[in-house]
N, CA and C of each residue as an Amber inpcrd file, in Angstrom:
protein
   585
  34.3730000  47.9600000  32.1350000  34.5690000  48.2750000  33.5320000
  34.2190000  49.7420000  33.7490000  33.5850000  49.8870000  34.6310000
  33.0400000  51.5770000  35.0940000  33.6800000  51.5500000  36.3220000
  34.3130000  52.9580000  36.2520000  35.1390000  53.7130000  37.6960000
  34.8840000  55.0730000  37.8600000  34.5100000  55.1900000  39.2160000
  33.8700000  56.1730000  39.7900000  35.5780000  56.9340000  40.1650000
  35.6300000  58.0840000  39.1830000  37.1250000  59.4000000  40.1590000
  36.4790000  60.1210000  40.7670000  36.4700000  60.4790000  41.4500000
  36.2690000  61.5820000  42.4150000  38.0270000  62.2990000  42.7920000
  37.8240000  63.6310000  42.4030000  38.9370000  64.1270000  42.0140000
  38.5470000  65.5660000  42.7910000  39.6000000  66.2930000  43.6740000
  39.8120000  67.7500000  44.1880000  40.2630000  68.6610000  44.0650000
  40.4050000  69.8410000  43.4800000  41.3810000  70.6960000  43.2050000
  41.2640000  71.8060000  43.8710000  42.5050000  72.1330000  44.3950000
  42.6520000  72.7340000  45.1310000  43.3680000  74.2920000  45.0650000
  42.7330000  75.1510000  44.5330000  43.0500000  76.3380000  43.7230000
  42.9540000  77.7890000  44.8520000  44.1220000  78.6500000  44.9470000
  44.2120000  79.6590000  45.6680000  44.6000000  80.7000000  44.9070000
  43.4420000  81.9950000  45.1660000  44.0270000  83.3290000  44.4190000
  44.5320000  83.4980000  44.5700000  45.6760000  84.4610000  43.7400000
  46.8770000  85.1000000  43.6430000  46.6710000  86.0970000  44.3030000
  47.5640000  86.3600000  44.8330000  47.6600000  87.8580000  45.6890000
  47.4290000  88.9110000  45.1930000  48.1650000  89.0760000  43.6880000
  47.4230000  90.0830000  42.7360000  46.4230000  89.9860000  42.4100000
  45.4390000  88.9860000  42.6380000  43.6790000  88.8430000  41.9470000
  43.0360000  89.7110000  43.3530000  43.8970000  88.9800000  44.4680000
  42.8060000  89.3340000  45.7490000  43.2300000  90.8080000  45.9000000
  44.4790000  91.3040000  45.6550000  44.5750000  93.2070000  46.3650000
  45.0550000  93.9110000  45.2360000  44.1340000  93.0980000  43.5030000
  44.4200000  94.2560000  42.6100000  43.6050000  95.3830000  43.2300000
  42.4060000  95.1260000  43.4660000  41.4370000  96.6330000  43.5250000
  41.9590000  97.2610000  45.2560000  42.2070000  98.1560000  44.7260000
  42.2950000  99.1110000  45.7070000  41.5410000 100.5270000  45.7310000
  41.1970000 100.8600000  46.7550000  40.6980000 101.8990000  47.1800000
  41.3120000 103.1490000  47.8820000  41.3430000 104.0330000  46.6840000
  41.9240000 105.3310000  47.2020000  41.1890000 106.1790000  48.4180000
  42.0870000 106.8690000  49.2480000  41.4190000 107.9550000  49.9350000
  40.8330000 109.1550000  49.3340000  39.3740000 108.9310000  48.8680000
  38.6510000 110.2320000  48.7450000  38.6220000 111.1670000  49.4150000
  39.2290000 111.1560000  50.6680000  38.6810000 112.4420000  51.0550000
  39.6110000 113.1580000  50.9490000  40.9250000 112.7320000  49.8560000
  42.1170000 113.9030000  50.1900000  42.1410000 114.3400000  48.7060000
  40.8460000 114.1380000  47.9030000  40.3940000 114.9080000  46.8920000
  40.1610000 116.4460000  46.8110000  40.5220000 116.3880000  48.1320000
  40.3080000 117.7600000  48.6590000  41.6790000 119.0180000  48.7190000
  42.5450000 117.8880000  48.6870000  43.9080000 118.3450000  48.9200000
  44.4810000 119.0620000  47.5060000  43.4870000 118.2200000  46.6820000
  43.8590000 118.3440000  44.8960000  43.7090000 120.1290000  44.1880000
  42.7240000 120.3610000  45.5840000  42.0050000 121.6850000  44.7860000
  43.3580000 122.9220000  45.7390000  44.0810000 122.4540000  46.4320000
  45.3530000 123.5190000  46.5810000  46.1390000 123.6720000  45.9410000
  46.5810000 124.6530000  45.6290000  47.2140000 125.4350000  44.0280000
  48.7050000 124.0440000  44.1110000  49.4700000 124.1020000  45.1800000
  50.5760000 123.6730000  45.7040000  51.0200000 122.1090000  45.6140000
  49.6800000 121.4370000  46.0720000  49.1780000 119.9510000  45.9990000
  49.1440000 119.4130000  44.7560000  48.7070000 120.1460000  43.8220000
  47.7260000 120.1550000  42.1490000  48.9720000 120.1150000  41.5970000
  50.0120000 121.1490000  41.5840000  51.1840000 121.5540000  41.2560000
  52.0250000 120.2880000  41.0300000  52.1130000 119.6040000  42.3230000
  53.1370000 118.5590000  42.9580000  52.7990000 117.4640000  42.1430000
  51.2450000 117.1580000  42.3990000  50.8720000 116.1710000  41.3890000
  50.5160000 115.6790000  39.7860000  50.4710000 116.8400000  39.3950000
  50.7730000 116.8110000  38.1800000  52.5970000 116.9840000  37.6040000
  53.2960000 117.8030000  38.3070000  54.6620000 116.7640000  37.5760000
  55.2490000 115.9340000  38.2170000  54.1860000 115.0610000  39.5180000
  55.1860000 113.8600000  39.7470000  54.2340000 112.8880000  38.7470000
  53.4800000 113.0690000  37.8680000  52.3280000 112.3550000  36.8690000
  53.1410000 112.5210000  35.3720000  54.0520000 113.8780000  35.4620000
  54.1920000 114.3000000  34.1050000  55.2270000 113.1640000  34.0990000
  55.7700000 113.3590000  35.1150000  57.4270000 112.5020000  35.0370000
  57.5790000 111.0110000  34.9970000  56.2980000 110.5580000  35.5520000
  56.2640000 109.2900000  35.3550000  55.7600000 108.6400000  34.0280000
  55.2630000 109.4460000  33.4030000  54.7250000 109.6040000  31.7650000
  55.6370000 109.6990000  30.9100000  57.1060000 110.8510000  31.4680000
  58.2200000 111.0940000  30.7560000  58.7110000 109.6540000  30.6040000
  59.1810000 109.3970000  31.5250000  60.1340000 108.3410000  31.7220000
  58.9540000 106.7360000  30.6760000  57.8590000 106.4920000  30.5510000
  57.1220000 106.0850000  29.4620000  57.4360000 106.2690000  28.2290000
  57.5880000 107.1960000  28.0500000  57.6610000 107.4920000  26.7690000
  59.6070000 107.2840000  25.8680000  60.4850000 107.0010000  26.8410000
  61.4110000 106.4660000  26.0570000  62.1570000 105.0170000  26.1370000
  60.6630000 104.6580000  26.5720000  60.7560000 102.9250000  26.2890000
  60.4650000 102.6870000  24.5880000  60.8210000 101.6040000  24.0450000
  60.7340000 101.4340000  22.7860000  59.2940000 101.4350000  22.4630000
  59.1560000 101.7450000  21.2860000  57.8680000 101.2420000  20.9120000
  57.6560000  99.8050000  20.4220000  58.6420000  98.9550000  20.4470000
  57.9070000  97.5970000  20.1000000  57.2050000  97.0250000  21.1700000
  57.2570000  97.0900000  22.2610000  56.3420000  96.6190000  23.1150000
  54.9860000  96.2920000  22.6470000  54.3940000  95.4670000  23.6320000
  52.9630000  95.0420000  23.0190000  52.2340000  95.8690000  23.8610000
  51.1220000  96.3870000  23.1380000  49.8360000  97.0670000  23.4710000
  49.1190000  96.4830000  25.3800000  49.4800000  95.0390000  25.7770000
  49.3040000  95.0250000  27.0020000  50.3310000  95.3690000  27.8930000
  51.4780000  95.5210000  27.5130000  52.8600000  95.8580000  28.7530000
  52.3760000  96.9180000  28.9390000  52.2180000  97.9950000  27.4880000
  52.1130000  99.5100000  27.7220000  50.6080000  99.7540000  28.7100000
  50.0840000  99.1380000  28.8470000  48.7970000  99.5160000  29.2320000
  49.0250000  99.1300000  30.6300000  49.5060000  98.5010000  30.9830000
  50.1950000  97.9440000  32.1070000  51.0080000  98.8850000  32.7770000
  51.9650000  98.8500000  32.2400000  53.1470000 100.5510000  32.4850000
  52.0220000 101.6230000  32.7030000  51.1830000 102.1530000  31.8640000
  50.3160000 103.2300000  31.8620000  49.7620000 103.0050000  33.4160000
  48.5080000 101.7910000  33.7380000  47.7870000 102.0140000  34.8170000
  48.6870000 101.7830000  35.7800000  50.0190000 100.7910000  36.1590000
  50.6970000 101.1860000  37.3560000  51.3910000 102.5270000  37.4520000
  51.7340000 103.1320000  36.7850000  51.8030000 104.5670000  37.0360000
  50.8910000 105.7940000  37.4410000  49.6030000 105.2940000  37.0480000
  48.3340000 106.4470000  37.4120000  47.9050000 105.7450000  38.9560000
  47.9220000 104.0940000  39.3750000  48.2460000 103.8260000  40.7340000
  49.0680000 104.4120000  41.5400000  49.8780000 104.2520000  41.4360000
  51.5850000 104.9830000  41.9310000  51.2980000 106.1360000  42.6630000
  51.1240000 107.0910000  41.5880000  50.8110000 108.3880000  41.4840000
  49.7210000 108.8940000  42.4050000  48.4450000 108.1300000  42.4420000
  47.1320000 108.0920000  42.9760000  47.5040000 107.9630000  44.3950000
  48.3620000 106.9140000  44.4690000  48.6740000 106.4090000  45.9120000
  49.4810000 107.3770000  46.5480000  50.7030000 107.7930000  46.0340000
  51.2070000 109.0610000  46.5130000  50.4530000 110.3140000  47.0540000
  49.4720000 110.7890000  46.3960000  48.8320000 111.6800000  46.2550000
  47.8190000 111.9220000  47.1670000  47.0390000 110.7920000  47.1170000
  45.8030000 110.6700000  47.9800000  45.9960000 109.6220000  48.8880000
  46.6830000 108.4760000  48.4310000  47.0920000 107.6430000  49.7530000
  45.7520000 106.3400000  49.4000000  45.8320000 105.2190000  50.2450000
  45.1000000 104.3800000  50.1870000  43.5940000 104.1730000  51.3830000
  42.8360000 104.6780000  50.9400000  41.4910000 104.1180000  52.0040000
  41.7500000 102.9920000  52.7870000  41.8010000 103.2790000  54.3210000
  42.2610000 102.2640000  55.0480000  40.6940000 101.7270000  56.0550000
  40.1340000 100.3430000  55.6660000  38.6070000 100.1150000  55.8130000
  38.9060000  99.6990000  57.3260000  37.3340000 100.4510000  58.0870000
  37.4000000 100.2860000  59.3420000  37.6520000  98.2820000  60.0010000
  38.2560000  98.9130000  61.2790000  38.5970000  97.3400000  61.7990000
  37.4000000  97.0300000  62.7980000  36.0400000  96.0780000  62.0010000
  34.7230000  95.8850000  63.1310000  35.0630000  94.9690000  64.2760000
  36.4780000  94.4120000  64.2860000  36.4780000  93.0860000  65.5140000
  38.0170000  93.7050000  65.6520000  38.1190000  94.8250000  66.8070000
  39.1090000  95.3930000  67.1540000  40.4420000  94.3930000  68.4820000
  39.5020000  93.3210000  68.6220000  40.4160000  92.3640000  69.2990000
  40.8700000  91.4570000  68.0230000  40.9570000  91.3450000  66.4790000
  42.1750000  90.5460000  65.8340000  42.7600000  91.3190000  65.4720000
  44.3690000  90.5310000  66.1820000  45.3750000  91.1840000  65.6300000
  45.9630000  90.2060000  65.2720000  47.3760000  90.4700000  65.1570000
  48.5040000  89.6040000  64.2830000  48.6200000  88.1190000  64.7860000
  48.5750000  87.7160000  66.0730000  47.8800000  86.4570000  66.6920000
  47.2270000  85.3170000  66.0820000  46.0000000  86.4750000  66.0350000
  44.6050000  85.8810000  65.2410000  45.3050000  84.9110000  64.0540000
  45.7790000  86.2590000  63.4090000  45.8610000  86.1800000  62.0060000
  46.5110000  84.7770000  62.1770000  47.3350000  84.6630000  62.5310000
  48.6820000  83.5830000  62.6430000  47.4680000  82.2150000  62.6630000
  46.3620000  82.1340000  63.8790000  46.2890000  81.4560000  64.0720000
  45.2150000  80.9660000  62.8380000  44.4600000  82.1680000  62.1440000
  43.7090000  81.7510000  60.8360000  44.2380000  81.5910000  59.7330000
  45.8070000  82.0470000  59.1740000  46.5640000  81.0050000  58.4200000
  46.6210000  79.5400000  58.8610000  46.8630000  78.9020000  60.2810000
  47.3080000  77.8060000  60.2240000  46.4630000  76.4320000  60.0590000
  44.6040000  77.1840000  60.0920000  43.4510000  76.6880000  59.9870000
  43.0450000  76.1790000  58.6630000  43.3400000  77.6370000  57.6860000
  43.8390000  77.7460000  56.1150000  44.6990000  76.6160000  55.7140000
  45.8800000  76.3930000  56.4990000  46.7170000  75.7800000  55.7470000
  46.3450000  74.3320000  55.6500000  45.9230000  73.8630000  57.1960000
  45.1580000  72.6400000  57.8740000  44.2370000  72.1850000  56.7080000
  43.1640000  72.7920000  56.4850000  42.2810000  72.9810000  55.5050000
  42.7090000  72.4550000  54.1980000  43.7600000  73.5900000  53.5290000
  44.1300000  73.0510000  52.1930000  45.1670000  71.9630000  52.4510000
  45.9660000  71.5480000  53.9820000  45.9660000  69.5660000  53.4590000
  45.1910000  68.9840000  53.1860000  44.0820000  68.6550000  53.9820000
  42.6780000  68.0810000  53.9890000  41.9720000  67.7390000  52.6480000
  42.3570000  68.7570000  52.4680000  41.9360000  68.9440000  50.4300000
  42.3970000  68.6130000  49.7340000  43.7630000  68.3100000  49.8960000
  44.7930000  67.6380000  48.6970000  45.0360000  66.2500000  49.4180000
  44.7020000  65.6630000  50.7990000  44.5530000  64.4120000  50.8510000
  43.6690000  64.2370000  51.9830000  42.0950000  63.8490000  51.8800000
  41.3060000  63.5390000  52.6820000  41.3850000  62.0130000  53.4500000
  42.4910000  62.3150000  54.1080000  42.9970000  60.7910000  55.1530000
  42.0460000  61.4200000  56.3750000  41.9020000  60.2100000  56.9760000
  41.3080000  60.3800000  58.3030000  42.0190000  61.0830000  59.6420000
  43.1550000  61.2920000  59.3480000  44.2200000  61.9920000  60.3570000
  44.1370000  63.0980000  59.9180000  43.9430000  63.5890000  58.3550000
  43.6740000  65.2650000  58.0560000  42.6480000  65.3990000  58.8430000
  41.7360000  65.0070000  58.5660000  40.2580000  65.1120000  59.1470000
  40.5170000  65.6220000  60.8550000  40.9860000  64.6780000  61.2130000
  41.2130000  64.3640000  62.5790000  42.4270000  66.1390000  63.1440000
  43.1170000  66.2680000  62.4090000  43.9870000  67.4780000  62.1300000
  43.2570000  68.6540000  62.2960000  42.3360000  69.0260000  61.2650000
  41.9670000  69.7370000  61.2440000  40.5020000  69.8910000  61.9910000
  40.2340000  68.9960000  62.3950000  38.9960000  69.3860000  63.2660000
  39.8210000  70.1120000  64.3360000  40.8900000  69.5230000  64.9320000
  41.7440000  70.0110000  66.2960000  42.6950000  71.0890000  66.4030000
  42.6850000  71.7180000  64.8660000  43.0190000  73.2530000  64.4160000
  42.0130000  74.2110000  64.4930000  41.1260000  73.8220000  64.0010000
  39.6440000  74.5960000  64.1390000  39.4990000  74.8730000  65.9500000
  38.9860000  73.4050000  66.0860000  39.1280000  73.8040000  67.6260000
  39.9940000  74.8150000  68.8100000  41.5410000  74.8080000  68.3100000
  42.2480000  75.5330000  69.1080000  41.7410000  77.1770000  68.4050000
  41.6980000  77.2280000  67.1300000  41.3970000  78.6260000  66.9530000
  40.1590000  79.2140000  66.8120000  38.9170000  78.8610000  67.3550000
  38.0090000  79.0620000  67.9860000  37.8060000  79.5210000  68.9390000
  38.8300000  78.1210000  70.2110000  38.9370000  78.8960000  71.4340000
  39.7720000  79.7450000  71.3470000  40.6960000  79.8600000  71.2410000
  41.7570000  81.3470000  70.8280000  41.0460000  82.5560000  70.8160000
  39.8570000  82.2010000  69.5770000  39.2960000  83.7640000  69.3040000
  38.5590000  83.8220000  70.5780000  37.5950000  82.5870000  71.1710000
  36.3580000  83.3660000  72.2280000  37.3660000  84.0360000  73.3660000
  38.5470000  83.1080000  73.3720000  39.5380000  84.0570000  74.9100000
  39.4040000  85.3800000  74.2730000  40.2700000  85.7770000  72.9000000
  40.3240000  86.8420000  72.4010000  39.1310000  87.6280000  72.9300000
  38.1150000  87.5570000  72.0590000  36.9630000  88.3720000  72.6110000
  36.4280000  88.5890000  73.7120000  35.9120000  87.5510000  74.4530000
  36.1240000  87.6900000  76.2930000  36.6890000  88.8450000  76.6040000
  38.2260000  88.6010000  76.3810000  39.0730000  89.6320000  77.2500000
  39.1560000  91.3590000  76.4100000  38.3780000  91.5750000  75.4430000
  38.2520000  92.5320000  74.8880000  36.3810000  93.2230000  75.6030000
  36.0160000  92.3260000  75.6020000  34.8130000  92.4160000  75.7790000
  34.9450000  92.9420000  77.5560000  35.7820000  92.3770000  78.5390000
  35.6840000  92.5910000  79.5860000  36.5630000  93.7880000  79.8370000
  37.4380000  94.1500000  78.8720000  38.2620000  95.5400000  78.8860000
  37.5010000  96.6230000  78.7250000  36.6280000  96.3820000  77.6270000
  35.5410000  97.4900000  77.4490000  34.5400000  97.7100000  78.7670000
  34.1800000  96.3330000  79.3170000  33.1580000  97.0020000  79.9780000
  33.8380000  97.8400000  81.6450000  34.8920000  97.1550000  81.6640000
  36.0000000  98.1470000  82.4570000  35.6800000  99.4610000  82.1060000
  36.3890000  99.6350000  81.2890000  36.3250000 100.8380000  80.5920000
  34.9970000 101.8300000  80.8290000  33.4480000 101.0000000  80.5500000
  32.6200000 101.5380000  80.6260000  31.8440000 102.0660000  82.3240000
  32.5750000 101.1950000  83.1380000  32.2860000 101.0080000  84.5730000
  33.2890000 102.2700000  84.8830000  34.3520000 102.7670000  84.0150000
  35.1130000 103.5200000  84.8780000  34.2870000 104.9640000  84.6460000
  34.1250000 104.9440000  82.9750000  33.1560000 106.3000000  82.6240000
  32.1320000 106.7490000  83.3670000  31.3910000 105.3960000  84.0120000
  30.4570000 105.8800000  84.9720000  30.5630000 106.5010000  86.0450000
  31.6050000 105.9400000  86.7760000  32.4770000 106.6550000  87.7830000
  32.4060000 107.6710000  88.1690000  33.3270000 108.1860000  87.1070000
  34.2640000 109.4340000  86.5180000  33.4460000 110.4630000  86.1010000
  31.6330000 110.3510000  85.9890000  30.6900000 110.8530000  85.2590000
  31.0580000 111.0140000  83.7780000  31.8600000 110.3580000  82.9950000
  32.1760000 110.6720000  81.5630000  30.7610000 110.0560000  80.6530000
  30.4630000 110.8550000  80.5010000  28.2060000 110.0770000  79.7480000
  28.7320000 109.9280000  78.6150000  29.4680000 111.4660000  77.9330000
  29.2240000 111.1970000  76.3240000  30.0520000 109.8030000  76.0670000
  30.9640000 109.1500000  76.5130000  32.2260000 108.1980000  76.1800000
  31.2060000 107.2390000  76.5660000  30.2400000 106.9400000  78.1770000
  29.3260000 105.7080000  78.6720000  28.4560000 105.5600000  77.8950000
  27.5410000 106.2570000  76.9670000  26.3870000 106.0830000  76.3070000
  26.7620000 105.9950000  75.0170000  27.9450000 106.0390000  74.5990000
  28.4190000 105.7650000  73.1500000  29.1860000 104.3700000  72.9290000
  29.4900000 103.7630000  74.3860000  29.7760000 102.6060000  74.4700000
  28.9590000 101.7600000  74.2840000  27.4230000 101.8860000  75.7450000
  26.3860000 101.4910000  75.5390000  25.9020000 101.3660000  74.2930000
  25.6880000 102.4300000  73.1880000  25.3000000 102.1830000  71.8710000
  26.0800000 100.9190000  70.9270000  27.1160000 100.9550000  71.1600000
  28.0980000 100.0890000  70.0720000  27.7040000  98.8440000  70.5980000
  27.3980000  98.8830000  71.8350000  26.9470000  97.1700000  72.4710000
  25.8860000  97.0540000  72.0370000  24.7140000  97.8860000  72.0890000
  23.2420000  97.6080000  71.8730000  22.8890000  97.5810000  70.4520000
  23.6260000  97.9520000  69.7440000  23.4320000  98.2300000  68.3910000
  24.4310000  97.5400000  67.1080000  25.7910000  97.1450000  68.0620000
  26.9340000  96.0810000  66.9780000  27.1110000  96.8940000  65.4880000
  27.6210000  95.8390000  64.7860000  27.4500000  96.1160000  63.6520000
  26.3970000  97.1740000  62.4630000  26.7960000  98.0400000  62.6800000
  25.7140000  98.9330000  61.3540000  26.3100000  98.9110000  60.2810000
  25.9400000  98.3210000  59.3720000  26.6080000  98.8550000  57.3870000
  25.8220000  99.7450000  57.4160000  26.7770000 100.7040000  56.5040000
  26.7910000 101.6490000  56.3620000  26.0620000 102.0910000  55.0730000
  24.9750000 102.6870000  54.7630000  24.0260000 102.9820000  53.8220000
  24.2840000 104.6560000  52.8530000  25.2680000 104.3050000  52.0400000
  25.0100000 105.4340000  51.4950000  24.2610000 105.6290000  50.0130000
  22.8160000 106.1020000  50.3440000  21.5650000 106.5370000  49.2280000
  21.6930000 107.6580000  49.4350000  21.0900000 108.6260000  48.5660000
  20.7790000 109.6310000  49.0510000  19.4510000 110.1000000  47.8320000
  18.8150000 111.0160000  48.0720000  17.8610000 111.6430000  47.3860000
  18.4630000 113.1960000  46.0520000  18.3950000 112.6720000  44.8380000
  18.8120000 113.7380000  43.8540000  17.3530000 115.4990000  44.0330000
  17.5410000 115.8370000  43.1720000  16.3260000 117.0840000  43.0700000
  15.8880000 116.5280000  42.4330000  15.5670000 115.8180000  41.5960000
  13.9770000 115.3060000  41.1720000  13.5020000 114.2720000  42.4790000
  14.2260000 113.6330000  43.2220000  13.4920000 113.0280000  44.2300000
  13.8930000 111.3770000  44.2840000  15.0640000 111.0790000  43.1370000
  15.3130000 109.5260000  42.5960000  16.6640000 109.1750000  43.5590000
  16.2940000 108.0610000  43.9930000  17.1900000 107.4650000  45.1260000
  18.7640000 107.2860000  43.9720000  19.3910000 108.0350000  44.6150000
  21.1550000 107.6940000  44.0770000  22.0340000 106.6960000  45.0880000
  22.7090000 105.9920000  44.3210000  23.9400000 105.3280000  45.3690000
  25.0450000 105.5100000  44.9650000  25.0370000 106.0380000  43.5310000
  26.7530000 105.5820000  43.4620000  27.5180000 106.7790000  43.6760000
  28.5690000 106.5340000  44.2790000  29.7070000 107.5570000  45.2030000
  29.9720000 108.8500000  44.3010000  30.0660000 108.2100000  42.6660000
  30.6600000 109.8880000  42.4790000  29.4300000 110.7230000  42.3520000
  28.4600000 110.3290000  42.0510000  26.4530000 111.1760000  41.6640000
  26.7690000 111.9100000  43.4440000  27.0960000 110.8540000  44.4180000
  26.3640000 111.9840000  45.7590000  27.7310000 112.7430000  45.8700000
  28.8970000 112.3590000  45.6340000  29.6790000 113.2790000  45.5220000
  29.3770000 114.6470000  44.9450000  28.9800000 114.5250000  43.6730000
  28.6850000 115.7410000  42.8830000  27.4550000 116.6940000  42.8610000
  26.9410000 116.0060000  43.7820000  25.8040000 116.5480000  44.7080000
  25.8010000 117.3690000  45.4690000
């Protein structure tokens, strides 16, 4: 006898897989080079090292390494703080969010039992949070151009033509190359840093 399984699994990262990497604020690398700052951060670094060091030594070689990098996090984060990445769709907020968990969740029933009422479920989750977002945007979209009708008004150009731009132009990623002294295209952050 031959039988066809067709089988789904339904697997979600851990919260620690998705926001291990974090991104520090570089630009308060800057803060490092004040006598006062430098000071602060090196014995709130020493102390968290102290307090390391009269844990036992039987521990295994991964706890300690573990202990080690959440402490140089810690520390990092204190210090310089966390890079907070620009928001390109300034109409989602907590709403949204709510309503793209419940799409998520819709979703992963669907996946752990493809009945025709999931189906039916989640097409009509999708749907409400679709329209949700176009109201969302609409009414962001018509605030701005408020906004931009009033600048005109008011003669405010630099605020009207910088609006105009963000409409005519959307989305730009952001390109950072730059050219070394021999003339060889660089990208990576710490080379143009040290540049």
């Amino acid at each position: 006898m031959i039988a066809k399984v067709r089988e789904r699994l339904a697997v979600g990262k851990k919260a620690a897989q998705r926001f291990d990497r974090q991104r520090f604020n570089l630009r308060n690398l800057r803060k490092l080079n004040e006598p006062e700052v430098r000071e602060q951060s090196q014995i709130g670094i020493t102390n968290r090292f102290a307090a390391l060091e009269n844990l036992s030594d039987d521990e295994d070689v991964d706890r300690t390494w573990e202990n080690i990098k959440g402490n140089i996090k810690t520390s990092a984060t204190e210090d310089l703080g966390l890079h907070k990445l620009k928001q390109n769709k300034p109409w989602f907020d907590e709403e949204c969010l709510g309503f793209l968990d419940q799409s998520k969740w819709a979703k992963m029933q669907w996946i752990q039992d493809p009945s025709q009422s999931k189906v039916d479920n989640l097409n009509s989750v999708r749907h409400e949070v679709s329209r949700h977002f176009r109201k969302k945007k609409k009414a962001y979209l018509r605030a701005t151009i408020e906004e931009l009708k009033i600048n005109s008004k008011i003669q405010n150009i630099w605020d009207l033509y910088r609006g105009i731009n963000d409409f005519k132009k959307g989305y730009q990623p952001r390109c950072n190359i730059v050219k070394d002294e021999k003339g060889n295209l660089v990208a990576d952050s710490h080379s143009i840093a040290a540049r």
